[in-house]
C-alpha positions as CSV (number, residue, x, y, z in Angstrom):
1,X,91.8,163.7,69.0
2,X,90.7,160.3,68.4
3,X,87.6,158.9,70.4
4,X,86.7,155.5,70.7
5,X,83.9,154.1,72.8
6,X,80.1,153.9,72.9
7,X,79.5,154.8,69.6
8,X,79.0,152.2,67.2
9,X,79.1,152.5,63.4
10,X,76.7,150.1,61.8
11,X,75.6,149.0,58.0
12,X,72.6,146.9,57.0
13,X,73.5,143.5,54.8
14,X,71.5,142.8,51.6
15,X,69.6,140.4,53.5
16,X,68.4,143.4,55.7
17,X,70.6,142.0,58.6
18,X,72.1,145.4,60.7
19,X,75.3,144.8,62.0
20,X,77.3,146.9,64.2
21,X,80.7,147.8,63.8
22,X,83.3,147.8,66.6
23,X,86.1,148.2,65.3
24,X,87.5,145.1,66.6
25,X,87.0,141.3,66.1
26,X,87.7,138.4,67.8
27,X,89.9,135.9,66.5
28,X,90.1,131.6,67.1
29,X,93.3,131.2,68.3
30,X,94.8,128.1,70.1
31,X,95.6,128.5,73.7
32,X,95.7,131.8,73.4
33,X,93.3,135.3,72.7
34,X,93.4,137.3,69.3
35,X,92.3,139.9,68.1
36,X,91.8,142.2,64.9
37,X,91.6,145.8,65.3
38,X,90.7,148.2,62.3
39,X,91.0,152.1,62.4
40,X,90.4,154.7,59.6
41,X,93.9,156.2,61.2
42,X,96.4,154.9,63.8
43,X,95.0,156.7,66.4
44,X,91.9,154.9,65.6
45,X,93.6,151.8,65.3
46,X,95.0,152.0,68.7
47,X,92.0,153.1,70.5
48,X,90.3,150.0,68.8
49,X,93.0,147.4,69.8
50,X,92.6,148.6,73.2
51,X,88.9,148.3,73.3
52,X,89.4,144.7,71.8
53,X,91.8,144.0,74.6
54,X,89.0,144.5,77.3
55,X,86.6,143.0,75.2
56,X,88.4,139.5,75.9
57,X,88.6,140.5,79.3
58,X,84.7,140.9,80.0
59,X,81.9,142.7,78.0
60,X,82.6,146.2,77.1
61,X,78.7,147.2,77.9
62,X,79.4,146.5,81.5
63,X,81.9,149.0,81.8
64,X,81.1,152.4,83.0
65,X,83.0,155.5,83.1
66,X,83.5,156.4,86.3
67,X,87.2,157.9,86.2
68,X,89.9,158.3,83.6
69,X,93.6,157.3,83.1
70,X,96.4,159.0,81.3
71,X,98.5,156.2,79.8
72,X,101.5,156.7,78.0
73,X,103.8,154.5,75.8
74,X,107.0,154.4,73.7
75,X,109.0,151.8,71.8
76,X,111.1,151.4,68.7
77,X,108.7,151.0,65.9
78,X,105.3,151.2,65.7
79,X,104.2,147.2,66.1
80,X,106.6,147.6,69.4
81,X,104.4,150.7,70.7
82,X,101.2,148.8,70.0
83,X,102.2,146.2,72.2
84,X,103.4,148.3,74.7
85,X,100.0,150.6,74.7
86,X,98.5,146.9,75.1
87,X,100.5,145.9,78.0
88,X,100.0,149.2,79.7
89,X,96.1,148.3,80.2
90,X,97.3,145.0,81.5
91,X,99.2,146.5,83.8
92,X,96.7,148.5,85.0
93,X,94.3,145.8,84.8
94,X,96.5,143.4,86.8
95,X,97.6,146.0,90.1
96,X,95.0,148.6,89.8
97,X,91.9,146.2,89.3
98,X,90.4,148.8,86.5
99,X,88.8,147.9,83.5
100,X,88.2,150.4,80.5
101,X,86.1,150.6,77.9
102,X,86.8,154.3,75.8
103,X,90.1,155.4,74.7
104,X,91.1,158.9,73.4
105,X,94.8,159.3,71.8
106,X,96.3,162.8,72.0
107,X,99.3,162.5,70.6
108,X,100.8,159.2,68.5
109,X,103.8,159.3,66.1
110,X,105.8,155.8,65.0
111,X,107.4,155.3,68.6
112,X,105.1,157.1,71.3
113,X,101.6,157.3,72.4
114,X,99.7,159.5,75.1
115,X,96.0,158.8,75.2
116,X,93.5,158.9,78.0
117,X,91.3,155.8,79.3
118,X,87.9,155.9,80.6
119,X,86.7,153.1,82.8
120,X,85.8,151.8,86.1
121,X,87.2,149.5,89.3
122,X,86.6,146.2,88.5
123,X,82.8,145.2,90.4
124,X,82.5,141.2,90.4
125,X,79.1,141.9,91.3
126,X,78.7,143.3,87.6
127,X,81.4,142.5,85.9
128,X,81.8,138.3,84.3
129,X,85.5,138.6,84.1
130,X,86.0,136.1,80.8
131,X,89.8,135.8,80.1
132,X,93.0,136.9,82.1
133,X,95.5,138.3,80.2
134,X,99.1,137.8,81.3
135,X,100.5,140.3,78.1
136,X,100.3,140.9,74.5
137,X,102.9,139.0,72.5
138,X,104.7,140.0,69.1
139,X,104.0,136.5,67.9
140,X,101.5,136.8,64.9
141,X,101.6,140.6,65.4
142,X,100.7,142.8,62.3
143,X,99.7,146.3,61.5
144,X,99.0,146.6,57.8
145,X,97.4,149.7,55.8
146,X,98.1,152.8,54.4
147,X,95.6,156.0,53.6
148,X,92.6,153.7,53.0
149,X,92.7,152.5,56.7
150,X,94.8,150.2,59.2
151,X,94.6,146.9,60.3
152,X,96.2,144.9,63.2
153,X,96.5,141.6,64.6
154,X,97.2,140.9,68.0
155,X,97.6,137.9,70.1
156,X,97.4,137.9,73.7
157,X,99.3,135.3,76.3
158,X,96.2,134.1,78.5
C-alpha cells in the first residue's frame, strides 16, 4: 500500500541549498489552478495529485489527522479515473467541509481506485482557505511515464 503524507523526501543542490520534495508542484496557469504530480508508481502518483489538490486549497501543514475517509473511484481509462479520484475530494470538500492531507491507495488498476484519506473538518480558525475548487477538468490533462516514474498534469476549474 502506497502512503503519502508527512514524510518528505529531500536532496541538497550543489550550492548546498536542501530542498524538499513533495511530490507535487504548483503550476502558473490563467484563471485557473494547476498542478504537477510525480510518483515512482501510479499509486504514488495518485496519492500525490491528491495532496497537490489540497495544497491549492490551503497549506497542507495545517491539516491534521483527526479521521479518515474511504474513497473510491472508477472510469474508463486511467486519465478519466484521475480526474474522478480528484473530484471525489472536491466533493467531499464541498458538502462535507473536510480537508485532507495523507492519502493511502489499496487497490488501483487502469479504471478503479480505493484508497483511504486522512484529514480533518475544515477549522477557519486555523485553516487560510486559498483557492475554491469547483472540479478538476481534462483540459491540459496528462499522465506520462513508464517504469522510471509517472508524471501528471492537472488543471483545476477555480
Amino acid at each position: 500500500m502506497w502512503s503519502a503524507g508527512a514524510a518528505y523526501n529531500s536532496r541538497v543542490r550543489s550550492n548546498g541549498e536542501r530542498v524538499i520534495e513533495t511530490g507535487f508542484r504548483m503550476l502558473e496557469h490563467t484563471a485557473d489552478a494547476a498542478i504537477e504530480a510525480t510518483g515512482k508508481d501510479l499509486r504514488q502518483l495518485f496519492a500525490n495529485a491528491a495532496r497537490g489538490l489540497f495544497q491549492v486549497i490551503t497549506e497542507l501543514d495545517s491539516i491534521g489527522e483527526s479521521l479518515s475517509r474511504d474513497v473510491s473511484a472508477d472510469a474508463a481509462d486511467r486519465e478519466a479515473l484521475l480526474v474522478a479520484w480528484l473530484n471525489e475530494f472536491v466533493y467531499l470538500f464541498d458538502v462535507e467541509n473536510i480537508l485532507f492531507r495523507r492519502f493511502e491507495i489499496g487497490e488501483l488498476t487502469e479504471t478503479m481506485v480505493k484508497g483511504r484519506a486522512f484529514g480533518e473538518p475544515i477549522d477557519h480558525g486555523r485553516h487560510d482557505l486559498k483557492t475554491a475548487i469547483k472540479s478538476t477538468t481534462y483540459h491540459g490533462l496528462s499522465i506520462t511515464g513508464g517504469g522510471d516514474g509517472y508524471r501528471a498534469r492537472v488543471i483545476f476549474d477555480v
